[in-house]
N, C-alpha and C positions, 0 to 999 in steps of 0.2 A: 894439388888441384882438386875442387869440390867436383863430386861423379856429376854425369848427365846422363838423361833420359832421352830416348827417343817415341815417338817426335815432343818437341817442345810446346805441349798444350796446357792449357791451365789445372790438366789434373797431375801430369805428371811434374810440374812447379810448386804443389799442393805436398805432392808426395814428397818430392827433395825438402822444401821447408820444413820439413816434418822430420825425417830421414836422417837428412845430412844439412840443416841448416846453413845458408854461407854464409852467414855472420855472428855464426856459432863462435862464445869465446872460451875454451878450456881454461876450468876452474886452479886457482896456485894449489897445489898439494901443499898439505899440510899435517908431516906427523906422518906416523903406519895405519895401511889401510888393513883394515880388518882384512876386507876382499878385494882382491882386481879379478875382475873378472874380461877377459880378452875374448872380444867380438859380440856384436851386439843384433846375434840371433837367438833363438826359443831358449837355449843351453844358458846363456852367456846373460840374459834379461830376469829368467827365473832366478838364478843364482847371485846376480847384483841386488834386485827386488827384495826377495825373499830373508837376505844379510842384511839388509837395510831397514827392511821391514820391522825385524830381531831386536832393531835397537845399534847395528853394527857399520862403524863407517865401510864406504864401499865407494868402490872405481867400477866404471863400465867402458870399454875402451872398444872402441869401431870404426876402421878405414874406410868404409864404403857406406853403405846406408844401413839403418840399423832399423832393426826386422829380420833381416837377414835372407835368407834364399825365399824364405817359407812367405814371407809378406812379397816380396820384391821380384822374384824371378820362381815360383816352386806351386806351395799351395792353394795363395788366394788367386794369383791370374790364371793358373791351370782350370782351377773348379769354376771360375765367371766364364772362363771359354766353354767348356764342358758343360757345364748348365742350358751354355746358348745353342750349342749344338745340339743336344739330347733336345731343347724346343722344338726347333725346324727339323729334328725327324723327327719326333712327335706328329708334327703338322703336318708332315710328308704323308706319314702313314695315316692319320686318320682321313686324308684328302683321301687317299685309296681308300680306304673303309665307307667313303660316299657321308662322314660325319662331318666334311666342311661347315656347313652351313648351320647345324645344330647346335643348342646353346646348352649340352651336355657338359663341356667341359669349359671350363673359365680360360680365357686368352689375358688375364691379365697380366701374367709375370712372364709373357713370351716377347723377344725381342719384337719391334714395329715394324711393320711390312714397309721394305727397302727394296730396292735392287741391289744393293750390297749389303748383306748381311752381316758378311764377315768384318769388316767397317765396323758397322754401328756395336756389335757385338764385342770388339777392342776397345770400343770408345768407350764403353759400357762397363767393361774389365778393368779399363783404366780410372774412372771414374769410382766405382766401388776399391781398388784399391788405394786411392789418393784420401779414402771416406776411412780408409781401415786403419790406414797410416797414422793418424792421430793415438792411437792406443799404442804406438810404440813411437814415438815423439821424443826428442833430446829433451822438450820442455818439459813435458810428462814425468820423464824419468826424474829427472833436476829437482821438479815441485816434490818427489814422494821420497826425496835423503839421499838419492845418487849423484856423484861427482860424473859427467860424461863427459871424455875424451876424444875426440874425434882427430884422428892420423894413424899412423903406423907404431905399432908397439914391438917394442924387441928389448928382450930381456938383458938385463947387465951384472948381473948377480944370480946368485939362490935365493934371495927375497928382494929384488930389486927388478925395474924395467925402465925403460925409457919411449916418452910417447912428446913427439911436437917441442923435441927439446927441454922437455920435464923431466926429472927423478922421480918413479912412487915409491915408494917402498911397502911391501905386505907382510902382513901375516900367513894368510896363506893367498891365494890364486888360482882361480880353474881357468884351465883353458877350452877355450870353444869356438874354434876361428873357423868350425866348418870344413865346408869341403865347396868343391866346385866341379865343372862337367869335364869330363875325361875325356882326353885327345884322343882319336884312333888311330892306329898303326893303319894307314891306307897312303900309298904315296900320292901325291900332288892334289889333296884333296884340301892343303892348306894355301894353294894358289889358287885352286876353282873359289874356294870360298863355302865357309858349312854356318849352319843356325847351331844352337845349343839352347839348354834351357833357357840361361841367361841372354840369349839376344829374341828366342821366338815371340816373346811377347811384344816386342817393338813392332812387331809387323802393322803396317794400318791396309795390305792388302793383300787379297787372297793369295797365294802360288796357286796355279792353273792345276799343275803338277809337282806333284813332294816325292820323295825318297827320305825313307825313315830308316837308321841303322840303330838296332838296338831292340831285340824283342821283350824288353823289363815292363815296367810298371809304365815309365815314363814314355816311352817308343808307344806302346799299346793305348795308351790314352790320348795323347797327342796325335796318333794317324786315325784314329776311330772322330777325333773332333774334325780334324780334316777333311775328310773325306764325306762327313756328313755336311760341312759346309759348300759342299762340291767339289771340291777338289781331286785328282784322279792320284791317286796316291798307292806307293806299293812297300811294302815292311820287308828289311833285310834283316835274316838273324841267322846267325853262322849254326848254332845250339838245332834242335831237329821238334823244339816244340816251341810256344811262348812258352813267358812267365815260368822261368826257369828252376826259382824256388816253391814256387806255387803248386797243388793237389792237380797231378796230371790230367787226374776230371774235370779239373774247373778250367783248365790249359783250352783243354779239348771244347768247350764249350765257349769260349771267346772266338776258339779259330772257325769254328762254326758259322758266330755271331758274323766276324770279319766278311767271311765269304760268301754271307747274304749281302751283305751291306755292298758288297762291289769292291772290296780292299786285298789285293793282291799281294801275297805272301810266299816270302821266296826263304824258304828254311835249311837250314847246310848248307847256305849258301858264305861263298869266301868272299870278303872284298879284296878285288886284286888291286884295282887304281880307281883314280879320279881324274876323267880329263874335261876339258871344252870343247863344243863347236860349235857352229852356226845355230843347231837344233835348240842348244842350251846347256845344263848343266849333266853329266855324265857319268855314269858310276858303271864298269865293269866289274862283274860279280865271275862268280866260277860253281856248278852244281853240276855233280855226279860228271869231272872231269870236264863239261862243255861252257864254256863262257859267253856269258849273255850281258849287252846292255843295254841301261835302264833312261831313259832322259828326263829332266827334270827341270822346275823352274827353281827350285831350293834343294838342299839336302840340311834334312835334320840329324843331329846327330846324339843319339841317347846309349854307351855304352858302357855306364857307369860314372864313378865321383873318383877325383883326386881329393886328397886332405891338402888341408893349406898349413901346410908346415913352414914353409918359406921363409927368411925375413925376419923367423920370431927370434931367433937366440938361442935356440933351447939348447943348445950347446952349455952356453954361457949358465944356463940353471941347472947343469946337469938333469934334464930330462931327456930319456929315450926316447927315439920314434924311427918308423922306417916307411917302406913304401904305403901301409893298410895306416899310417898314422901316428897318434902318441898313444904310446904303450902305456894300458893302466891295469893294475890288479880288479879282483871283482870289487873293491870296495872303492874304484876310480882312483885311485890314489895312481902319483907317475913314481920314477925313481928318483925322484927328489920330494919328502914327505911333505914340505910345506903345500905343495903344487898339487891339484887334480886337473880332471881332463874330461868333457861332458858330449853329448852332440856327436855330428859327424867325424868332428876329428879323430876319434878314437875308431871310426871303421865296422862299429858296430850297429844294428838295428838303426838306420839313418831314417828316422822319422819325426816329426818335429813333439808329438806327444811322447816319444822315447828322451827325447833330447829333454824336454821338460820333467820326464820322472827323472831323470841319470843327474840334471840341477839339485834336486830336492834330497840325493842320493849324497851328491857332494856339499852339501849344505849342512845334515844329519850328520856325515863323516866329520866335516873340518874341525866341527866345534863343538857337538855333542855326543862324543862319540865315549860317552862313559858307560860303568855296567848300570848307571838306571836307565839311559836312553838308547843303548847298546849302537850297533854300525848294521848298516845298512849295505845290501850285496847286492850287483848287478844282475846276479845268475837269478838272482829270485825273483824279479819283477814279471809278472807277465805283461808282455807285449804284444798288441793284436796291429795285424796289419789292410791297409783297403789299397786293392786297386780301382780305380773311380774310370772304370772302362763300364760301358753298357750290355749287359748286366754287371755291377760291382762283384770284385772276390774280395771277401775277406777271411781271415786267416789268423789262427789262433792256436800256440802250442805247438806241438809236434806233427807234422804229416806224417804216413806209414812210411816213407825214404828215412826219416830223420829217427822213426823209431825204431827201424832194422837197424840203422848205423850205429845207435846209442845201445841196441840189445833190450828196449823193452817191446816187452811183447802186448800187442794190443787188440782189440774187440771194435770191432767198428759199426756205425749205426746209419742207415743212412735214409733221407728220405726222398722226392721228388718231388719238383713244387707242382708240377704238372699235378697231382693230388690233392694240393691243397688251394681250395674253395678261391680267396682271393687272387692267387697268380690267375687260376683260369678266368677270373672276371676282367684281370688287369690284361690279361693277354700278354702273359710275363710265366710261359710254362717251363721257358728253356734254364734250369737251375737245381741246383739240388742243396743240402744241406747234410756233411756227415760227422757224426762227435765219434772221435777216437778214445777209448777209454784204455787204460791199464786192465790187462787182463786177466778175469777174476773177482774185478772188485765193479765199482761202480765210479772208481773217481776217472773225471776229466784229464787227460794228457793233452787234447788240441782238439781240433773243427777247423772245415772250411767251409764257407755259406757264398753261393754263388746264386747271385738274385740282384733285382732292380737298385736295394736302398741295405746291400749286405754290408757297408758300413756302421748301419745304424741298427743292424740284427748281431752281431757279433760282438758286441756287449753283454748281452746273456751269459755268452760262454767264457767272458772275461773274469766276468763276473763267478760263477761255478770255479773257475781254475783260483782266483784270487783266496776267494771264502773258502775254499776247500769243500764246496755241496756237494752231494753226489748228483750224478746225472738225470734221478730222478724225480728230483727237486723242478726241473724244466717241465714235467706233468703234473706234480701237485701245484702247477701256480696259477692262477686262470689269465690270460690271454686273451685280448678282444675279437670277438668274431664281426666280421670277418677280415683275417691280416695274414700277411705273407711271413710274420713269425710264429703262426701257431703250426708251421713245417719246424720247430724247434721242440713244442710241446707234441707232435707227433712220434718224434724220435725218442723223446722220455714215455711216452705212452709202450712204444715198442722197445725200450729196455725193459719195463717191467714185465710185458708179457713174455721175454727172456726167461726172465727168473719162475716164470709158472711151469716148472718141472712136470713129469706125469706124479710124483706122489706128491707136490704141493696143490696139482687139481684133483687130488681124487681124496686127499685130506678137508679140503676147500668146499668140494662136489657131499661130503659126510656131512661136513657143519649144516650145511645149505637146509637136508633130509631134518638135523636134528631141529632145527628151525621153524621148517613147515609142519 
């Protein structure tokens, strides 16, 4: 049966035709596919694409709508909500600053004065995704050399699958079927009824009141949009800080943010149950032994991903996997060598620009993987990561947790935006930015940059870790004044006034004499 969208409006009919066409016809296999690529998100697209591209026949195989979490239920409807919400506080706060009226700041890209915001701002979500959908289109694919398969795929051999009653046979095969949102262990919370990533976007109206379970990336983003929509909203997270992975600084500085904004946060807290009643929906928690609860119009539910191993076969291919996924070596290869594994499936770095380098990784691997174009390792890629909460964190390399666990020893830099020129004119002071170096030298091991747009800062340091720069490469480079990354060019300023030893200024202080 072709998936459905909720509600049934012309953008999300836009998006299915696009997605999951229903009058899509799967093309006859014919002969061995260079690639099959199985599921038809960032992983699964790049590594069909990119074979195709080569010159190499290729299958793209997808049961649901293809884009995958990241167009359909993940990236692009997350950040159209989160854009509309950061609007309306925007406009909240400058109403307070008495800037209403002044034509200081342009209102053009702010959603339209509604009594439902929240409405217009899904309408709007859905509309931009039904726009985006076209660039991952079965037609799309079709016109650029891909064979798309649209059903269920489940392998029947070590180079063989079966998709809609078809045989393919491959060469080789990455698998990239994803992952999806993680059931919680809560009893009777599957009778109240919960949202997940995959259903919050259907919403066309506000919940009065949310409960969010999950203090990750996704919990913290989605209750910060909420709650600035008006909504009365409160965060449960069993763990005793947010953002779990994340520079305990930048932790510290969202939960900050949270409890200006009015977002109630309840930390080591247990979920004991889930019941109903007249009030609405109900969540018993438990902190420091006393039981408290919560009532709600929704419960979100964000406490991580399942891999979608299910259904595939991978029996039948002799490929490994367990609960975290399919088991791949660093060079993504599974235990069947024809076969790799890209994306969320494999449990690792689940990001959809990770999932796109880890394609290009399996692409390098399958086919060219000789001593002139050598093979390509997963341990090597650097990875940065954004949480798209207000202020953004983003995240690069090692934090000091991850460098005591590993045994390297590190130098840390840091700096406060409150100091730099820009944040104070943005009114954007709560943040900071610190580069962890290997200790000794000058090279980059990681950063975290906690600021307004630290997504679009934390490139720098990708950059440095990639090229192998040292960190004081971030001073020699000029920077436009006035910007809230030349807090990056501060911190290279204050590595090298590190290295000015007292005999490198009193060496420094003679030249100077012999000069004048």
């Amino acid at each position: 049966m072709p998936p459905s969208l909720h509600p049934p409006d012309t953008f999300n009919a836009e998006l299915l035709a696009n997605a999951h066409p229903s009058d899509w016809k799967n093309p006859t296999p014919t002969g061995r596919y260079n690639l099959v690529a199985i599921g038809g998100g960032t992983a699964g697209i790049i590594s069909a694409l990119g074979t195709a591209g080569l010159g190499g026949k290729t299958a793209l195989v997808e049961r649901h709508l293809l884009g995958g979490d990241c167009l359909n239920y993940g990236c692009v409807p997350s950040k159209a909500l989160i854009r509309a919400a950061r609007s309306i506080h925007e406009r909240r706060e400058r109403g307070r600053e008495s800037l209403a009226s002044t034509n200081y700041l342009s209102t053009q890209s702010l959603p339209p004065k509604t009594p439902d915001p929240f409405s217009a701002a899904m309408e709007r979500m859905r509309q931009l995704r039904a726009r985006i959908s076209h660039h991952d289109s079965a037609e799309r694919f079709a016109g650029l050399g891909v064979d798309v398969f649209l059903g269920d795929a489940h392998f029947t051999g070590p180079d063989s699958l079966e998709v809609a009653g078809q045989k393919l046979t491959f060469k080789r095969c990455v698998i990239a079927s994803g992952a999806r949102a993680a059931k919680p262990d809560v009893p009777e919370l599957e009778g109240v009824g919960y949202l997940t990533n995959e259903t919050v976007f259907s919403l066309t109206e506000l919940p009065r009141r949310l409960i969010v379970i999950g203090g990750g990336p996704i919990g913290c983003e989605l209750v910060q949009a909420f709650r600035r929509f008006g909504a009365e909203v409160h965060l449960v997270q069993r763990g005793d800080r947010l953002l779990p992975k994340d520079d305990p600084a930048a932790a510290e500085v969202i939960m900050k943010q949270f409890a200006r904004e009015g977002i109630a946060l309840h930390l080591n807290a247990k979920t004991i149950r889930a019941q109903s009643s007249a009030s609405g929906k109900e969540l018993v928690i438990a902190k420091n032994g006393r039981e408290q609860t919560l009532t709600a119009d929704a419960i979100l539910v964000a406490v991580g991903r399942t891999p979608n191993t299910e259904a595939l076969g991978l029996e039948a291919a002799g490929v490994k996997y367990g609960p975290r996924g399919v088991e791949v070596d660093d060079f993504l290869r599974t235990t069947n060598s024809r076969i790799y594994a890209a994306g969320d499936i494999i449990g690792q770095q689940q990001f959809t620009h990770a999932a796109d380098a880890m394609a290009r990784i399996c692409i390098q691997n399958a086919f060219f993987s000789t001593p002139f174009f050598g093979r390509k390792r997963l341990g090597k890629l650097v990875i940065p990561w954004t949480t798209y909460t207000d202020p953004e964190v983003a995240h690069v390399g090692l934090t000091p947790a991850m460098a005591a666990e590993q045994g390297v020893e590190i130098t840390s830099y840091r700096e406060d935006l409150s100091r730099v020129d820009r944040a104070i004119l943005d009114g954007e002071e709560e943040g900071f930015a610190v580069i962890h170096c290997r200790k000794g030298t000058s090279q980059v091991v990681g950063g975290t940059i906690v600021a307004s747009h630290a997504g679009e800062m934390i490139g720098e340091l990708s950059l440095l870790m990639t090229r192998r720069l040292p960190i004081s490469a971030l001073s020699s480079t000029i920077h436009c004044y006035p910007t809230q990354v030349e807090v990056l060019k501060r911190i290279g300023d204050q590595y090298n006034k590190s290295r000015l030893t007292p005999s490198v200024a009193g060496l420094l202080k003679t030249i100077l004499r012999w000069r004048t």
